[in-house]
C-alpha positions as CSV (number, residue, x, y, z in Angstrom):
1,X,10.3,90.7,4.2
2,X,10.6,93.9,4.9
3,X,7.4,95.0,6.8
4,X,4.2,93.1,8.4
5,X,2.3,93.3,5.5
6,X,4.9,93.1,2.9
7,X,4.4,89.6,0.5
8,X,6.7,87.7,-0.6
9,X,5.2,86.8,-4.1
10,X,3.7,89.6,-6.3
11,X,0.3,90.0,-7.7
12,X,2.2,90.0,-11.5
13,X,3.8,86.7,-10.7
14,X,0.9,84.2,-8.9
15,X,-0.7,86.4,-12.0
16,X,1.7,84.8,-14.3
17,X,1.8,81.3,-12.7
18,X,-1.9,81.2,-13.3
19,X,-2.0,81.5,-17.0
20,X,-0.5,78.1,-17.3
21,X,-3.7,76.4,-16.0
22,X,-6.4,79.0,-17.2
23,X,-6.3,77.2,-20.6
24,X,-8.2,74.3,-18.2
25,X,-10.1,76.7,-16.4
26,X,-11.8,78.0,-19.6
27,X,-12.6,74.9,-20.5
28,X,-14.2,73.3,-17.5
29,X,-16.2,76.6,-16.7
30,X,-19.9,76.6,-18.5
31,X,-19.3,80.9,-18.8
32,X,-17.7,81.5,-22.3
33,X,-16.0,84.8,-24.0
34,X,-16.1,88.1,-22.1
35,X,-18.3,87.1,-19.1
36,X,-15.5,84.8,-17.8
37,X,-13.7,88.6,-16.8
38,X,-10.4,89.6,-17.9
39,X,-7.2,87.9,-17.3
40,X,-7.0,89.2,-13.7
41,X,-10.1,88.0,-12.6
42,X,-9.1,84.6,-14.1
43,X,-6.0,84.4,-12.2
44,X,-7.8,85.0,-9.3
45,X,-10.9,82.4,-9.5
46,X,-7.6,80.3,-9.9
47,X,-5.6,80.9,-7.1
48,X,-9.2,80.4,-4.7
49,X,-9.6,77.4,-6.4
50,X,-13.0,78.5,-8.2
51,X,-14.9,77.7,-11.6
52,X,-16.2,80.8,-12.7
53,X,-20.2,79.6,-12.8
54,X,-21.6,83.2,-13.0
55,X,-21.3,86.1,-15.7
56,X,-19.2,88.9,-14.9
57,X,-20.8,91.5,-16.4
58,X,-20.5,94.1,-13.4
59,X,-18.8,97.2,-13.9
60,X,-17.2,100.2,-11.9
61,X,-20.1,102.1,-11.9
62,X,-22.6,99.4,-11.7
63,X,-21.2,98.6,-9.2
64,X,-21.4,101.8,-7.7
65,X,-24.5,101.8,-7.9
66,X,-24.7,98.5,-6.6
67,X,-23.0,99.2,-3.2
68,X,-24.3,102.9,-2.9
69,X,-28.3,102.1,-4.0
70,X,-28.4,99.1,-1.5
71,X,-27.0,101.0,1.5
72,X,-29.6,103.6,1.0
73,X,-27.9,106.4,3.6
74,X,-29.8,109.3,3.1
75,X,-33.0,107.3,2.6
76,X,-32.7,105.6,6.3
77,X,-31.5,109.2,7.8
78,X,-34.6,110.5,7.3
79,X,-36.8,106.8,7.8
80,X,-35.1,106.6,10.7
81,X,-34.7,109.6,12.2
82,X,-36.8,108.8,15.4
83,X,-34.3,106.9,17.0
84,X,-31.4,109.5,16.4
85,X,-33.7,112.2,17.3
86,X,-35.3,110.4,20.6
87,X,-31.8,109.4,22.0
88,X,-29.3,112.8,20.8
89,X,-31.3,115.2,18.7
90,X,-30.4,117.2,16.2
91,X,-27.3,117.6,17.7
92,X,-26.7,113.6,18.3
93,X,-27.8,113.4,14.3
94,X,-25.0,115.0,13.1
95,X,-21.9,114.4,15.7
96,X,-23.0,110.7,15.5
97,X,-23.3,110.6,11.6
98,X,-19.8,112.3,11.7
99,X,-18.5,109.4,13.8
100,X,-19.8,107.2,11.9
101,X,-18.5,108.6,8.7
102,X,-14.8,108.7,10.1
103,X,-15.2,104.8,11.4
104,X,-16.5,103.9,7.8
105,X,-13.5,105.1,6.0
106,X,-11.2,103.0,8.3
107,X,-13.4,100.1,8.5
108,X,-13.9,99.9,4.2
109,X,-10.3,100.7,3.4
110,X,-9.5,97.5,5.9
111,X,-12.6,95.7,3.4
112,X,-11.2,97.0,0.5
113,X,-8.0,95.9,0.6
114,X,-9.1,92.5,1.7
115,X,-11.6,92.5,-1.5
116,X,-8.6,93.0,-3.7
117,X,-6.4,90.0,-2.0
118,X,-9.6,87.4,-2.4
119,X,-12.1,88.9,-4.5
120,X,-14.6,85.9,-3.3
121,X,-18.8,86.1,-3.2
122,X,-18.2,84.2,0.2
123,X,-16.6,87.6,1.5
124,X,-15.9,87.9,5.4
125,X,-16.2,83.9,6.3
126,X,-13.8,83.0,3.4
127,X,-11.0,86.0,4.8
128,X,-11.1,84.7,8.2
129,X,-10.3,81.6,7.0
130,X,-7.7,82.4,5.2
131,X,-6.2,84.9,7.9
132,X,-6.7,83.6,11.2
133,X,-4.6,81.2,13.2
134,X,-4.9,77.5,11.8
135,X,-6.1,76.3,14.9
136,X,-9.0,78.1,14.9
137,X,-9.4,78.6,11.2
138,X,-12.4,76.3,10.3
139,X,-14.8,77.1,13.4
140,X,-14.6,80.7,13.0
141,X,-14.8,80.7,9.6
142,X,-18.0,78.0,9.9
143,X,-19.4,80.6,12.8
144,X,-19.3,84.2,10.4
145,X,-20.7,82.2,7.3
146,X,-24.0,81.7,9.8
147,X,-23.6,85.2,10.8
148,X,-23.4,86.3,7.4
149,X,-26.1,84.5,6.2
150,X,-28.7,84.9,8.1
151,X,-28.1,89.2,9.1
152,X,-28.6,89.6,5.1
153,X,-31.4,87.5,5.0
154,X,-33.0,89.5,7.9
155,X,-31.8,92.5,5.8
156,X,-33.8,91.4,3.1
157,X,-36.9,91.6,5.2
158,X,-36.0,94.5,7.2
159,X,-36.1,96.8,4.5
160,X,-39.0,95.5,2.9
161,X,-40.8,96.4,6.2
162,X,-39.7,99.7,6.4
163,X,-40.8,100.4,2.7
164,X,-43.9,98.7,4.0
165,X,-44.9,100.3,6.8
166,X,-43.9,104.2,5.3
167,X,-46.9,103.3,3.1
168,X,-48.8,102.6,5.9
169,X,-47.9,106.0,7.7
170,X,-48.7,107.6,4.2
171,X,-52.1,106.3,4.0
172,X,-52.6,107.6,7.8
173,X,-51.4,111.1,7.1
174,X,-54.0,110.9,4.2
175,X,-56.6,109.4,5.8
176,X,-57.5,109.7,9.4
177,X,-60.1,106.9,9.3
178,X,-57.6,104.2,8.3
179,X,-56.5,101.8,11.0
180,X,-53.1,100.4,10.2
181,X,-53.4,96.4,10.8
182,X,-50.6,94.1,10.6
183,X,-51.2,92.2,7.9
184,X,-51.6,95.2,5.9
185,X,-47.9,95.8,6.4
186,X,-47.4,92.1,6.1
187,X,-48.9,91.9,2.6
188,X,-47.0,95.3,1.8
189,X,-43.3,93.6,2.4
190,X,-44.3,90.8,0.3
191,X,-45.3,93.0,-2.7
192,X,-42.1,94.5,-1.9
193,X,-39.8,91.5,-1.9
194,X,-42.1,90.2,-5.2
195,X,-41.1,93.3,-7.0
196,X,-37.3,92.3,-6.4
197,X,-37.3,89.0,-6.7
198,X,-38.7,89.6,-10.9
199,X,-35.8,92.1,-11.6
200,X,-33.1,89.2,-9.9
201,X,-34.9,86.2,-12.0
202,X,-36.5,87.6,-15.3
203,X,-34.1,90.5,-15.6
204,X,-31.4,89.2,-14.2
205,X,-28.9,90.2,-17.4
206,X,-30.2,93.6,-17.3
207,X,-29.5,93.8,-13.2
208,X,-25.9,95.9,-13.9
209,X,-28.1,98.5,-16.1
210,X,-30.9,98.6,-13.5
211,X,-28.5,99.6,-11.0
212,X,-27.0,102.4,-12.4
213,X,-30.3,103.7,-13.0
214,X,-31.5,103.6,-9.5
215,X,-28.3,105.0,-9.0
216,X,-29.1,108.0,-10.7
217,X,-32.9,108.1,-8.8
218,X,-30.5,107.6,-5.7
219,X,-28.7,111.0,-6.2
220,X,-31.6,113.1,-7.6
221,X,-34.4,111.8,-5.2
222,X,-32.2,113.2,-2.7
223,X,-32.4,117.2,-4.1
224,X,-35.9,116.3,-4.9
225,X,-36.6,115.9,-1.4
226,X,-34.4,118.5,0.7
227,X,-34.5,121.8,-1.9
228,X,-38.3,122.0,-1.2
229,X,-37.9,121.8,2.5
230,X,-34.8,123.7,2.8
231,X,-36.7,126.5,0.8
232,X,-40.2,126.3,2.7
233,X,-39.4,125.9,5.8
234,X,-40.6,128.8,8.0
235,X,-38.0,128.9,10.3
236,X,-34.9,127.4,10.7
237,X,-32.7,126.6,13.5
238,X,-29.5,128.7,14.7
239,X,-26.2,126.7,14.2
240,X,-26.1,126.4,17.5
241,X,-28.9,124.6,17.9
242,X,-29.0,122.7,15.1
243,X,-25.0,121.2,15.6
244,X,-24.9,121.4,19.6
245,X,-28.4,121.0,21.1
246,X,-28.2,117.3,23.0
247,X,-31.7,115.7,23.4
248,X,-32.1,112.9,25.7
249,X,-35.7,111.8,25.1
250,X,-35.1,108.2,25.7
251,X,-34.1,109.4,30.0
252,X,-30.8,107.6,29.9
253,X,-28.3,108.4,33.1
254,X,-26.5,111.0,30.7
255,X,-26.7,112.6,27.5
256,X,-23.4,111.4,26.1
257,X,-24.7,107.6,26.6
258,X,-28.4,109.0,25.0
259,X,-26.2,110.1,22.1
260,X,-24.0,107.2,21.8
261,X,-27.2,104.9,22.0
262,X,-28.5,106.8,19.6
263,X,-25.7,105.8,17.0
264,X,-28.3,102.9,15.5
265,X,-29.7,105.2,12.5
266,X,-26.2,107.0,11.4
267,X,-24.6,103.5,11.9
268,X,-27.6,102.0,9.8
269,X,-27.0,104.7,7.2
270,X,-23.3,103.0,6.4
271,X,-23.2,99.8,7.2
272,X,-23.4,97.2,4.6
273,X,-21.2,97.6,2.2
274,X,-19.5,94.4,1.5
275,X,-22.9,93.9,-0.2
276,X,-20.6,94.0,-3.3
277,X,-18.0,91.6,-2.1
278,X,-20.7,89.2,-2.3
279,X,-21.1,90.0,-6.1
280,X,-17.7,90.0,-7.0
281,X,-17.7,86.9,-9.0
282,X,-19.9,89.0,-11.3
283,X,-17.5,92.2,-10.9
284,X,-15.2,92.8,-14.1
285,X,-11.4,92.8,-13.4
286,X,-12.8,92.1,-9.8
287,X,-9.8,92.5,-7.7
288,X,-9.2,96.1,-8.8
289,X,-12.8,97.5,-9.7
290,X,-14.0,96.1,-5.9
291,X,-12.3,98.3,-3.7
292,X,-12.3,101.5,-6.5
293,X,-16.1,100.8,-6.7
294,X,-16.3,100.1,-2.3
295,X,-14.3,103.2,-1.8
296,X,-16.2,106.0,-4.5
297,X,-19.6,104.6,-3.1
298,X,-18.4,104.7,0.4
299,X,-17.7,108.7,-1.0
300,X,-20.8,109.4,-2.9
301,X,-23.2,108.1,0.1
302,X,-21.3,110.2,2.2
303,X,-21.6,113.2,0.9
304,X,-25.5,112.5,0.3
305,X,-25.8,111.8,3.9
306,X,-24.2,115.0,5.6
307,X,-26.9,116.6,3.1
308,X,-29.7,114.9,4.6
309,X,-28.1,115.4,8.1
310,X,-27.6,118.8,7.7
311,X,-31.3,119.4,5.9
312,X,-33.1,117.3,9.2
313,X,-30.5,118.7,11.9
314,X,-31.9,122.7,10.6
315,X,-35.2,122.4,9.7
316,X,-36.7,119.9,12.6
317,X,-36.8,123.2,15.3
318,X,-39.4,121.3,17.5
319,X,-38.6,118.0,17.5
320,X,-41.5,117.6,19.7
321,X,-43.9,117.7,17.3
322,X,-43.0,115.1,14.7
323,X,-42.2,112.5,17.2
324,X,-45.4,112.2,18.4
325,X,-47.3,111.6,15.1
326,X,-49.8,109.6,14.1
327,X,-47.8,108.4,11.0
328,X,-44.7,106.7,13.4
329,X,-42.4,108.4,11.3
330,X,-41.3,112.0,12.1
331,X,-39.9,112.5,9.0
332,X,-43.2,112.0,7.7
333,X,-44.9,114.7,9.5
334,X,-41.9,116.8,9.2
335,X,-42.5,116.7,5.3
336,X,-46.0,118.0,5.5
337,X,-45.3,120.5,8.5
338,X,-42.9,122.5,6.2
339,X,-45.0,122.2,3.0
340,X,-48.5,122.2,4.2
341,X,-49.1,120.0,1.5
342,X,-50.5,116.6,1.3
343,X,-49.6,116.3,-2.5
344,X,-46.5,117.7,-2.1
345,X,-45.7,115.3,1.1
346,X,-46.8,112.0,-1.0
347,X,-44.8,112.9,-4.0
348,X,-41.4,113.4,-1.5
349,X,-42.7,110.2,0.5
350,X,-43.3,108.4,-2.3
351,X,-39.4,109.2,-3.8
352,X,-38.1,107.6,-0.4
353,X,-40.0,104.4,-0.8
354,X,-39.1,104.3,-4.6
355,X,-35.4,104.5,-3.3
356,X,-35.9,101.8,-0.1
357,X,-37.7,99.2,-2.6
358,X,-34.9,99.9,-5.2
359,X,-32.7,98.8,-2.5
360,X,-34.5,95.1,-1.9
361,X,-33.5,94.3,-5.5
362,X,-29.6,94.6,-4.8
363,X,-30.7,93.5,-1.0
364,X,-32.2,90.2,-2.6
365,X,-28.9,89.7,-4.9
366,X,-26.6,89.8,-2.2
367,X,-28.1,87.6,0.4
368,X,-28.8,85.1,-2.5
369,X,-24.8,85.1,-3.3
370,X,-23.8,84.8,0.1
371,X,-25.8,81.5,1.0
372,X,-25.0,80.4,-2.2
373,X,-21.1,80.8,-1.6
374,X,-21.5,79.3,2.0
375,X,-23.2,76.6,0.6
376,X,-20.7,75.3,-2.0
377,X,-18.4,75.0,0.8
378,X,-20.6,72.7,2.2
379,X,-21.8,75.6,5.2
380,X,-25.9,74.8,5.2
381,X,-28.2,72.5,5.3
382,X,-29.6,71.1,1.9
383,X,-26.0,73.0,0.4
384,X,-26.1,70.4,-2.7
385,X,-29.4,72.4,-4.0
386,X,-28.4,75.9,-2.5
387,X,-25.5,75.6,-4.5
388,X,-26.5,74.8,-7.7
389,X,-26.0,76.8,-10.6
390,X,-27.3,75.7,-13.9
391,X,-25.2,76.9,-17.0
392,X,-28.4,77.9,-18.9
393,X,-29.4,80.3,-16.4
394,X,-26.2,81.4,-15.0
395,X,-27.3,83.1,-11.0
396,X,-27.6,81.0,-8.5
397,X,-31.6,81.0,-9.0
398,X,-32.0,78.0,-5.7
399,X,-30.4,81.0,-3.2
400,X,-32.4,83.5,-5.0
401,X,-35.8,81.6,-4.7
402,X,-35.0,80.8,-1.1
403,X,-34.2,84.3,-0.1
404,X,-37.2,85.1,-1.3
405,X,-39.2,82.6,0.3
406,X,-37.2,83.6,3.8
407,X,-38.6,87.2,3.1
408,X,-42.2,85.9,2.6
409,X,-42.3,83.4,5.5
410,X,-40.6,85.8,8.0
411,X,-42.8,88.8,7.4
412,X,-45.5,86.8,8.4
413,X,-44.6,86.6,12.1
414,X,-45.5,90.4,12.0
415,X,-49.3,88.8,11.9
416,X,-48.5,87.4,15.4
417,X,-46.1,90.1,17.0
418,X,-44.1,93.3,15.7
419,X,-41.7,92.7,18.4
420,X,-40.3,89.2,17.4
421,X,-40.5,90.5,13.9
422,X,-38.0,93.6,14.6
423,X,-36.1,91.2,16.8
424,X,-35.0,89.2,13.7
425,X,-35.0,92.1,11.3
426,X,-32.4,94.3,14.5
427,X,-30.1,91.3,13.5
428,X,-29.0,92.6,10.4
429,X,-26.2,95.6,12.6
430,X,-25.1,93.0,14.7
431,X,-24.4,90.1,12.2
432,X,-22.6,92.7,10.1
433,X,-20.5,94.4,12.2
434,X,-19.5,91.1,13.9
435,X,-18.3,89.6,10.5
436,X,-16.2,92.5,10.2
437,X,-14.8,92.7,13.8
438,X,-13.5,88.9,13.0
439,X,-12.2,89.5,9.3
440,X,-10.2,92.5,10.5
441,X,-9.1,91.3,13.3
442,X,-8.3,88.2,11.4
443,X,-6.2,90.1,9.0
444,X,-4.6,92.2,11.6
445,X,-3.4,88.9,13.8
446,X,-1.7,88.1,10.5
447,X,0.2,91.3,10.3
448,X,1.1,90.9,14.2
449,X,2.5,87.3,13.2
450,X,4.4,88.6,10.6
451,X,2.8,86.5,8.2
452,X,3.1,87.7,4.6
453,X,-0.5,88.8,3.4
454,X,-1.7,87.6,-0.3
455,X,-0.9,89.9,-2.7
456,X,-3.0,92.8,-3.9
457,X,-3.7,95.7,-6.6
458,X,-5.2,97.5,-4.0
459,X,-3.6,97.6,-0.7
460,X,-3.0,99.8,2.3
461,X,0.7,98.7,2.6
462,X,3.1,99.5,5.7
463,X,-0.5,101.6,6.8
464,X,-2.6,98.5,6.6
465,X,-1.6,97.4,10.6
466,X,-2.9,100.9,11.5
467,X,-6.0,101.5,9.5
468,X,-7.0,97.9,11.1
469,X,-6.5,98.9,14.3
470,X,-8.3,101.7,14.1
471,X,-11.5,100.2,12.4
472,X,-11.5,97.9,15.6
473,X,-11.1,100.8,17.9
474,X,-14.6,102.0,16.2
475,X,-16.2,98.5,15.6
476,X,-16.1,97.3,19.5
477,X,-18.1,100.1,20.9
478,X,-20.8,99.8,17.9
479,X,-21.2,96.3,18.6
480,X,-21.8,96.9,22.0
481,X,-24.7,99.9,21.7
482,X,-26.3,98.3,18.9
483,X,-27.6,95.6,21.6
484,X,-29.3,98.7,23.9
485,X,-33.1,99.8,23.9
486,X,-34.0,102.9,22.4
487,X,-35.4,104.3,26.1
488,X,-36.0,103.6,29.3
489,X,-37.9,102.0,31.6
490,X,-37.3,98.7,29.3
491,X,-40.4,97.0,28.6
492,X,-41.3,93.8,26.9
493,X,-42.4,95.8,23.5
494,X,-39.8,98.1,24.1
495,X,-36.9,95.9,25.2
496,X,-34.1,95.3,22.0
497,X,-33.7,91.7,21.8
498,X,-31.1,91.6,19.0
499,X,-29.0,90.2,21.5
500,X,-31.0,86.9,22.2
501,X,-31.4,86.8,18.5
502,X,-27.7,86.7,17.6
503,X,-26.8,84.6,21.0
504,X,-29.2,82.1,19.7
505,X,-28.3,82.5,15.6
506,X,-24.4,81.8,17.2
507,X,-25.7,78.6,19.5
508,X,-27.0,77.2,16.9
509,X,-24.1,77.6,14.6
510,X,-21.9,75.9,17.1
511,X,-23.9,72.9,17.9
512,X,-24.8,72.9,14.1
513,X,-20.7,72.4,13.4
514,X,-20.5,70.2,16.4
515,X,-23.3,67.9,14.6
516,X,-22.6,68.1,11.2
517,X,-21.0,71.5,10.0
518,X,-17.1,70.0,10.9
519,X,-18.1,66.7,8.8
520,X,-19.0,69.2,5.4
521,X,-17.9,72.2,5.9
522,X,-14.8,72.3,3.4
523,X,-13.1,76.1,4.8
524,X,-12.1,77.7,1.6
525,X,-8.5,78.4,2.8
526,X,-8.2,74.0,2.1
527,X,-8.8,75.5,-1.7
528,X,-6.8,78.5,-2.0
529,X,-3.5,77.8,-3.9
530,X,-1.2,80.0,-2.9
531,X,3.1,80.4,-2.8
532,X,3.2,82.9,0.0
């Protein structure tokens, strides 16, 4: 061994030690003919010690569309512009999408190339078990498979909200006699998560094509929205102002730690995108088309983003007067200040909560898979039924039908309090970029014991220590400011209790594996058969 990262079996030779048992594999698995994948992703369902239970019939840019659709960049720029604008403006907005855009690309290569090495549904839980020190490898593991699965739950439902309440700032921009009431919202995110769940059951097959449709609503929705406003604005700001005009509207001690707090939307924007890991036992020639398909949507949102960036950061030149609107969402009013046109504002409107509900169907599929994965490794209560596949309906309806139901019954706490609502929905940053703090740093403590690392088609090679390093340099800070209120003074209604939520989601956990998780919990790296 030559390097840290350097293996000392190849990807062509485990490859060809597979093919001996795939003869069995076929066999025993209930998926027949080309939705058992190619060769590849044979070899690898062998060497993780899976049966191939779901059809692969995922594609590069399905997938795409997939990862890119569901992360919805440019669509929660401009939803969520308030925050970004209160704590940085216009200024904030762009330097702190631009951070965030240089701490993606290190923190998805570092994903990628762990996607390629175990192309798994179970994603982050099933690379820290297989990468971290054997003493610890089981409980931390047990601990990001709860992380996991509950922040993509809570995604489900965050999103679903947002879509939700738009509406309801819609109808208000329309109508000044209508008084927003929470169950209106309520009932509005379970349309939302209704809609979803029929394209993930009843069109399940067709899910691959309906992505790379949306895909396509995605990109255009985007031009539909920022050509009109870059045209009719009446004034624009200077460059100046637009790239280096610091707002701190949310009276932190300094601007710097205004703007750094304001991180949450542009972090939003691009976080997520193991979303396909969690699909990836429905990915074609998985352990090559992952990381292709991770990396050119990680690209295409980009791009889209610094559009919408650069559209918000030059045509909002009074800030003032879209964050006080009646709507709650400046981009809203910021929409009908430059057209001066109801129609024309509900049609643009109307494209971004096409594009967010769009979103819940891939959101929906994803948290499904990863409670589904968790659970065959025995990781959740009642993981016999949350488990089970059934080879006439190959998707793992029982994870589907409960993320559904999780969607329904949390959105109705928003009946009792908005506050513990967005307290379980703020969960969804932190979960995330916790389960990627330990899978990297999992990885990277391999590469510092001089370990060899699985093999790969696509991997970062003698730069992998590096890129890993980096990503952490990035991820430690997020995690840290995505805990902070918006403003201050804190109040009750105003305080950020993602914290509590996540203390208590990893208290649980823990006493969960004392109890019971360290009796079932099978960590997949006990399954993984491999000569390295």
């Amino acid at each position: 061994m030559t390097g840290f990262e350097e293996p000392s079996t190849s990807y062509e030779e485990t490859k060809h030690r597979a093919k001996v048992e795939s003869h069995d594999l076929s066999e025993e698995s209930p998926i027949k003919g080309k939705y058992m994948g190619t060769d590849s992703d044979r070899h690898d369902m062998i060497v993780l010690g899976r049966k191939q239970v779901l059809r692969r019939n995922f594609q590069f840019l399905s997938t795409v569309g997939f990862a890119a659709v569901l992360i919805s960049t440019w669509e929660i720029l401009f939803a969520n512009v308030l925050f970004s604008l209160t704590d940085g403006g216009t200024a904030g907005i762009f330097w702190g999408y631009t951070v965030t855009v240089i701490a993606s690309i290190f923190i998805y290569l570092s994903i990628g190339e762990m996607a390629s090495m175990s192309p798994t549904a179970g994603g982050q839980y099933h690379w820290v078990s297989e990468f971290s020190p054997p003493w610890c490898q089981k409980y931390l593991s047990y601990i990001t498979g709860w992380i996991l699965a509950t922040g993509w739950q809570g995604s489900v439902v965050g999103l679903s909200f947002l879509a939700g309440t738009i509406i309801q700032g819609l109808i208000t921009m329309n109508n000044n006699s209508y008084n927003p009431q929470p169950w209106h919202g309520t009932l509005l995110v379970i349309a939302v998560v209704v809609f979803a769940i029929i394209f993930n059951t009843s069109m399940a097959k067709q899910l691959p094509m309906v992505e790379v449709v949306i895909l396509f609503i995605h990109i255009l929705g985007l031009f539909a929205i920022i050509v009109p406003l870059l045209v009719m604005a009446p004034s624009r700001n200077s460059g100046k102002v637009a790239l280096l005009d610091f707002y701190n509207g949310g009276n932190w001690s300094t601007v710097g730690l205004a703007t750094m707090i304001g991180l949450l939307t542009p972090l939003g924007s691009m976080l997520g995108f193991d979303c396909a890991v969690h699909m990836s036992e429905e990915i074609r020639d998985a352990s090559d088309t992952l990381p292709r398909s991770i990396f050119w949507g990680v690209v295409l949102n980009v791009i889209l983003g610094y559009l919408a960036v650069f559209t918000l950061c030059f045509t909002i030149t009074d800030p003032s007067a879209i964050l006080s609107t009646p709507t709650k969402y400046p981009f809203i009013q910021l929409f009908y200040n430059i057209t001066n046109s109801y129609v024309g504002t509900d049609i643009m409107v109307a494209i971004v909560v096409i594009a967010l509900v769009c979103a819940v169907i891939a959101e929906i599929a994803t948290a499904s898979r990863q409670i589904w994965s968790f659970a065959r490794d025995g990781g959740l209560p009642f993981s016999p039924f949350l488990s089970k596949v059934s080879p006439k309906f190959p998707i793992p309806l029982n994870a589907v039908i409960v993320s559904f139901l999780f969607g329904v019954v949390i959105s109705l706490i928003n009946l009792g309090s908005s506050v513990a609502l967005n307290a379980i929905v703020s969960l969804t940053i932190s979960a995330l970029l916790a389960s990627y703090m330990l899978s990297i740093g999992c990885i990277l403590s391999k590469r510092l014991r001089r370990e060899p690392l699985p093999p790969a088609r696509w991997s970062l090679g003698r730069a992998g220590m590096a890129v890993n390093i980096i990503a952490l340099v990035f991820l430690v800070p997020f995690f840290v400011f995505c805990f902070f209120p918006t403003a201050t003074p804190v109040q009750s209604d105003t305080m950020n209790w993602n914290i509590v939520m996540f203390g208590g989601i990893f208290l649980w956990a823990t006493g969960f594996y004392v109890l019971k998780g360290r009796k079932t919990y099978i960590p997949p790296v006990r399954i993984v058969k491999r000569d390295i």
